[in-house]
C-alpha positions as CSV (number, residue, x, y, z in Angstrom):
1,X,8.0,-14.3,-9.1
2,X,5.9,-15.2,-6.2
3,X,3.7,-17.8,-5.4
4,X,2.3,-15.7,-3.0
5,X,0.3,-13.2,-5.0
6,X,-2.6,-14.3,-7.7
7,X,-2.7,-12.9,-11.0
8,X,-5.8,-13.7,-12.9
9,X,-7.2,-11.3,-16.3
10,X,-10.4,-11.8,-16.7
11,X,-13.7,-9.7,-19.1
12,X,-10.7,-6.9,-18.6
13,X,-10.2,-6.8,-15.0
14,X,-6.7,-7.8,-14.0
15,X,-7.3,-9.3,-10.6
16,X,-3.8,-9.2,-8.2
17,X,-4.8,-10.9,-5.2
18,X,-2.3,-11.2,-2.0
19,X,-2.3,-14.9,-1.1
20,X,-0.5,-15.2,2.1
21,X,-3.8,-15.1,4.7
22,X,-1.4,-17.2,7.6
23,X,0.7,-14.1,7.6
24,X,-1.9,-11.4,7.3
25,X,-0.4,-11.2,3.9
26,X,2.7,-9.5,5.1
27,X,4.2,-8.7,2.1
28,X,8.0,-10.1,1.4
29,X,10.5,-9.1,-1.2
30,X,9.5,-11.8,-3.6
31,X,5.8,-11.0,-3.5
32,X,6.6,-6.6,-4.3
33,X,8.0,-8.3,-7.2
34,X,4.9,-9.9,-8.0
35,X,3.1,-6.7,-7.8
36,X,5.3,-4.9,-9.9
37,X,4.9,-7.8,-12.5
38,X,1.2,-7.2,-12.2
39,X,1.3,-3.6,-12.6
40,X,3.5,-4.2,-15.6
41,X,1.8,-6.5,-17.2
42,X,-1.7,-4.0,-16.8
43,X,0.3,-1.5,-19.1
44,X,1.7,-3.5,-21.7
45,X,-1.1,-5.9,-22.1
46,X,-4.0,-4.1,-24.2
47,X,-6.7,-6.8,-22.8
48,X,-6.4,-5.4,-19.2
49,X,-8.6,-1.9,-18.9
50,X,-8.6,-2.0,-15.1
51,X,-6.8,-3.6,-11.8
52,X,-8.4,-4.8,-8.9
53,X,-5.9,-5.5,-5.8
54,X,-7.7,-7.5,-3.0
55,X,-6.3,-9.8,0.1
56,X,-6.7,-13.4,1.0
57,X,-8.3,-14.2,4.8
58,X,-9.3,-11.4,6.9
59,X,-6.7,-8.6,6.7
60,X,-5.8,-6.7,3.3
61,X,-2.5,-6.3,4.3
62,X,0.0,-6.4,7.1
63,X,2.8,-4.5,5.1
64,X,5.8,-5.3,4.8
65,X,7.6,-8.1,6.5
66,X,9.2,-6.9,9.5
67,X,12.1,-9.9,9.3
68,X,12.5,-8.6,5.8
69,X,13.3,-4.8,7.5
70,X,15.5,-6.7,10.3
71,X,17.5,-8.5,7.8
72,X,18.2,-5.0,5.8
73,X,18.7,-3.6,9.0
74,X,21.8,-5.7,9.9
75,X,23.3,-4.9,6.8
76,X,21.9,-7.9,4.2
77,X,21.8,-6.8,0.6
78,X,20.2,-7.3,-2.6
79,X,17.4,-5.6,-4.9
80,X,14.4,-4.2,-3.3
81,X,11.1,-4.7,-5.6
82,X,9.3,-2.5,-3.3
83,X,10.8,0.4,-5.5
84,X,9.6,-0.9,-8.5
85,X,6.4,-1.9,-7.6
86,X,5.9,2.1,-5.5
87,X,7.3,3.2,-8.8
88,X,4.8,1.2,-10.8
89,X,2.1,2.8,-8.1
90,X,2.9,6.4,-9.2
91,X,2.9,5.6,-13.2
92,X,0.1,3.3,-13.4
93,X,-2.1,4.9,-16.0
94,X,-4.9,1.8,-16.0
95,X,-7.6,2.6,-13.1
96,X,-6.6,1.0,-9.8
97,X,-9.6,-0.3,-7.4
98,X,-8.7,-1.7,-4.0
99,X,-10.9,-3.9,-1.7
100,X,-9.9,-4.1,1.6
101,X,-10.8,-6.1,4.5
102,X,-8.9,-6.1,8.1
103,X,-6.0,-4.4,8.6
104,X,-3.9,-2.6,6.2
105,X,-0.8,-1.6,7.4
106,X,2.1,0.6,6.4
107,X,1.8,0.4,2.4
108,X,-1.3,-1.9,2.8
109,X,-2.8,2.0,3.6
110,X,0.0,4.2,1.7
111,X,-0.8,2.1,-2.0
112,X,-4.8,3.0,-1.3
113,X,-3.5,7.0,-2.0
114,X,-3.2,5.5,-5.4
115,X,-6.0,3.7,-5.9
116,X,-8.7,5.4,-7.6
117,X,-11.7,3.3,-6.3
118,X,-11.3,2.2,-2.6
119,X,-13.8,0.1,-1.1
120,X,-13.5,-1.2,2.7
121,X,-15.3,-3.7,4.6
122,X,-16.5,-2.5,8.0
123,X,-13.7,-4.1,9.7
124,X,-10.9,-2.7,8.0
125,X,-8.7,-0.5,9.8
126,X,-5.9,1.8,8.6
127,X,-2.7,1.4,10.0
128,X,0.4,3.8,9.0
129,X,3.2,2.9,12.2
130,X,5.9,4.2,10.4
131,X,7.3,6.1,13.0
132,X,6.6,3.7,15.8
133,X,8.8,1.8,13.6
134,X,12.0,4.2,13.7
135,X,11.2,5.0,9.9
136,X,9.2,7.8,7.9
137,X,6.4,6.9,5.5
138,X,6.5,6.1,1.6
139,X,5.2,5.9,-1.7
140,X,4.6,9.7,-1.5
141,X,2.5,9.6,1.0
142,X,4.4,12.5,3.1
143,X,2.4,14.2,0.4
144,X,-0.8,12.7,-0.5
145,X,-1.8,12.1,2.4
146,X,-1.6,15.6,3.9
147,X,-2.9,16.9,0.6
148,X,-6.2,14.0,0.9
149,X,-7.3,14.9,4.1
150,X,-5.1,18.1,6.0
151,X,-1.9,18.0,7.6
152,X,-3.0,17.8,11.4
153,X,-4.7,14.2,10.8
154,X,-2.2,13.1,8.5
155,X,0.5,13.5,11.0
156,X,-1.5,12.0,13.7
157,X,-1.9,9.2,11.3
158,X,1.9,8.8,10.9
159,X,3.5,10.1,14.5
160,X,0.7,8.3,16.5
161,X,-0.1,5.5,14.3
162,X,-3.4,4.9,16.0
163,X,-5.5,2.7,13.7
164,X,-8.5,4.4,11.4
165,X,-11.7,2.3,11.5
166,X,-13.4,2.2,8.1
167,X,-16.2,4.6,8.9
168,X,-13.6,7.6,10.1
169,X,-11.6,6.8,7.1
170,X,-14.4,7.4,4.9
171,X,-15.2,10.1,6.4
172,X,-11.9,11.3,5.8
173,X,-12.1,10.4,2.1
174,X,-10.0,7.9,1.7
175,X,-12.6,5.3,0.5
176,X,-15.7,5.4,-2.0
177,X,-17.8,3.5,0.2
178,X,-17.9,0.9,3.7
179,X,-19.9,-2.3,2.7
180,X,-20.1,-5.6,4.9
181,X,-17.1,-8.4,4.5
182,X,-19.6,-10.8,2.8
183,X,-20.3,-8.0,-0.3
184,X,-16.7,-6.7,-0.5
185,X,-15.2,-8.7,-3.7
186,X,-18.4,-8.2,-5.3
187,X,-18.6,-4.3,-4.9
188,X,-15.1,-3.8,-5.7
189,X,-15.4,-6.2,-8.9
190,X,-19.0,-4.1,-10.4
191,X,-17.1,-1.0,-10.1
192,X,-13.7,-2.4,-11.9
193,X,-16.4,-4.3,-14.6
194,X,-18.2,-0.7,-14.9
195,X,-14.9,1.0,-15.7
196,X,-13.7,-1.4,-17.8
197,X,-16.9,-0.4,-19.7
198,X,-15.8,3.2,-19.9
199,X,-13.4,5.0,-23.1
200,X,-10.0,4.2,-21.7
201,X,-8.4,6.9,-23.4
202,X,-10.5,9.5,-21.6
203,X,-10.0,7.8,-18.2
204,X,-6.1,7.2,-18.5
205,X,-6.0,11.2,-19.7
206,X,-8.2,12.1,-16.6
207,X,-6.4,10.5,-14.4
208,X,-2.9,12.4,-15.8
209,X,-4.7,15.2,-15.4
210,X,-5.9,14.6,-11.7
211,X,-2.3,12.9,-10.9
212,X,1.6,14.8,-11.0
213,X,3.0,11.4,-11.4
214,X,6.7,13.1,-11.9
215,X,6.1,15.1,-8.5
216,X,5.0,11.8,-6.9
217,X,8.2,9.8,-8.3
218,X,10.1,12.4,-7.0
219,X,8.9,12.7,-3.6
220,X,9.3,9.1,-3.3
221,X,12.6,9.3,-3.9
222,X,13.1,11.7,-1.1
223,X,11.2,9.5,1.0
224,X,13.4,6.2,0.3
225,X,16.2,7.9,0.6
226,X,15.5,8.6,4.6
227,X,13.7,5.6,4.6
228,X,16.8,3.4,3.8
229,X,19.3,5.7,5.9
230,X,16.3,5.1,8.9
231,X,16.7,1.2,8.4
232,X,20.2,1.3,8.9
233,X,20.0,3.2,12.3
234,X,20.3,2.5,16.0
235,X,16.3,3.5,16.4
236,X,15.3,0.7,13.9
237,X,17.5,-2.0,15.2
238,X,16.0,-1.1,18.6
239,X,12.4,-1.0,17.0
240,X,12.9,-4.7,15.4
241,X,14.4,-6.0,18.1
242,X,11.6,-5.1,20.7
243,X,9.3,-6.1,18.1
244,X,11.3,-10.0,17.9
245,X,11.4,-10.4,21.9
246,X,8.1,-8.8,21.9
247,X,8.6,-6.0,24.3
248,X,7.8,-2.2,24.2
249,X,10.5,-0.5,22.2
250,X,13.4,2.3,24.6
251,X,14.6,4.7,22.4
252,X,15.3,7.4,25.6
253,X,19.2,6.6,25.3
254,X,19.0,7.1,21.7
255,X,19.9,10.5,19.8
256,X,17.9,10.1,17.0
């Protein structure tokens, strides 16, 4: 579906890599359909015993495309893959191992709360501006989040949206490990090879058993619920417009 995004199988590692490094690998419409693909494709295809998600150039992610969001927000329609792919997020029975680099932004950090391996390079940072955005966070990470590492630094995470360095996020547990940039790929890539070496029955019933995928898929539909009646507001057309003439957002005259 997308150019933009790399698919490559290989000794059982399905290998989705974001290919849009000019952009920080914002991620458009087209390329959540790309993902979704991928995801697809890891459950249906019996060769493929893990995924390993990983970013071109020196950010993982800068989330989604904020002219993507501007568009929606004056009114544009048409199908957004970001459901299907969050969707795919929250059913995914195959292992999930993330390496991220730079920054990872809005679902760039939300999809790592489904990632059962996480591996960050010392200059990744964690980046959840939701709120600074006139929206409210997805892919059920209202919940996980909270639930990973307590509610008072989750909501800081979301309400401030201060960036998380690598070594507080660890800290936090969100990641298995903080290696250099230069060793990244290859840690990431030994620990999906390792698991592809493991029974995959007993590691897609342990991960059911450590996962309420139906609870997730159900707060996620709370969540885009608000999340599409927040794009349509007055906050959010403020937010993307101050963002476009590259000014600091007023929302004092407006009610909320």
């Amino acid at each position: 579906m997308s150019d933009l995004v790399n698919v490559a199988l290989e000794s059982g590692v399905l290998t989705v890599t974001l290919a849009r490094p000019d952009k920080k690998n914002a991620l458009t419409n087209d390329m959540y359909g790309a993902l979704a693909d991928a995801l697809e494709r890891a459950e249906k295809d019996t060769a493929v015993r893990a995924v390993l998600l990983q970013g071109d150039g020196d950010s993982f992610t800068a989330g989604n495309d904020l002219a993507d969001f501007a568009k929606i927000s004056q009114g544009a329609k048409g199908e957004r893959h970001v459901t299907r792919f969050l969707t795919n997020l929250a059913s995914a029975t195959r292992p999930l191992v993330a390496a991220v680099q730079g920054n990872a932004v809005g679902v760039g950090t939300t999809m790592l709360l489904h990632c059962d391996l996480v591996y960050l390079a010392t200059t990744a940072k964690l980046i959840t501006p939701f709120v600074n955005l006139a929206l409210v966070p997805e892919a059920a990470s209202t919940w996980l989040l909270p639930q990973r590492i307590g509610y008072a630094r989750a909501y800081a995470m979301f309400a401030l949206g201060e960036p998380v360095d690598a070594q507080t996020a660890f800290s936090f547990g969100l990641a298995n490990a903080v290696v250099a940039p230069d060793e990244l790929r290859a840690k990431a890539r030994a620990a999906a090879e390792a698991l592809t070496k493991r029974p995959l029955g007993s590691l897609v019933h342990t991960k059911k058993l450590m996962r309420d995928a139906e609870l997730i898929k159900a707060q996620m539909a709370r969540e885009s619920q608000i999340f599409s009646e927040r794009l349509m507001s007055a906050e959010a057309r403020e937010a993307f417009a101050a963002f476009a003439e590259k000014r600091p957002p007023d929302f004092s005259r407006i009610a909320g």
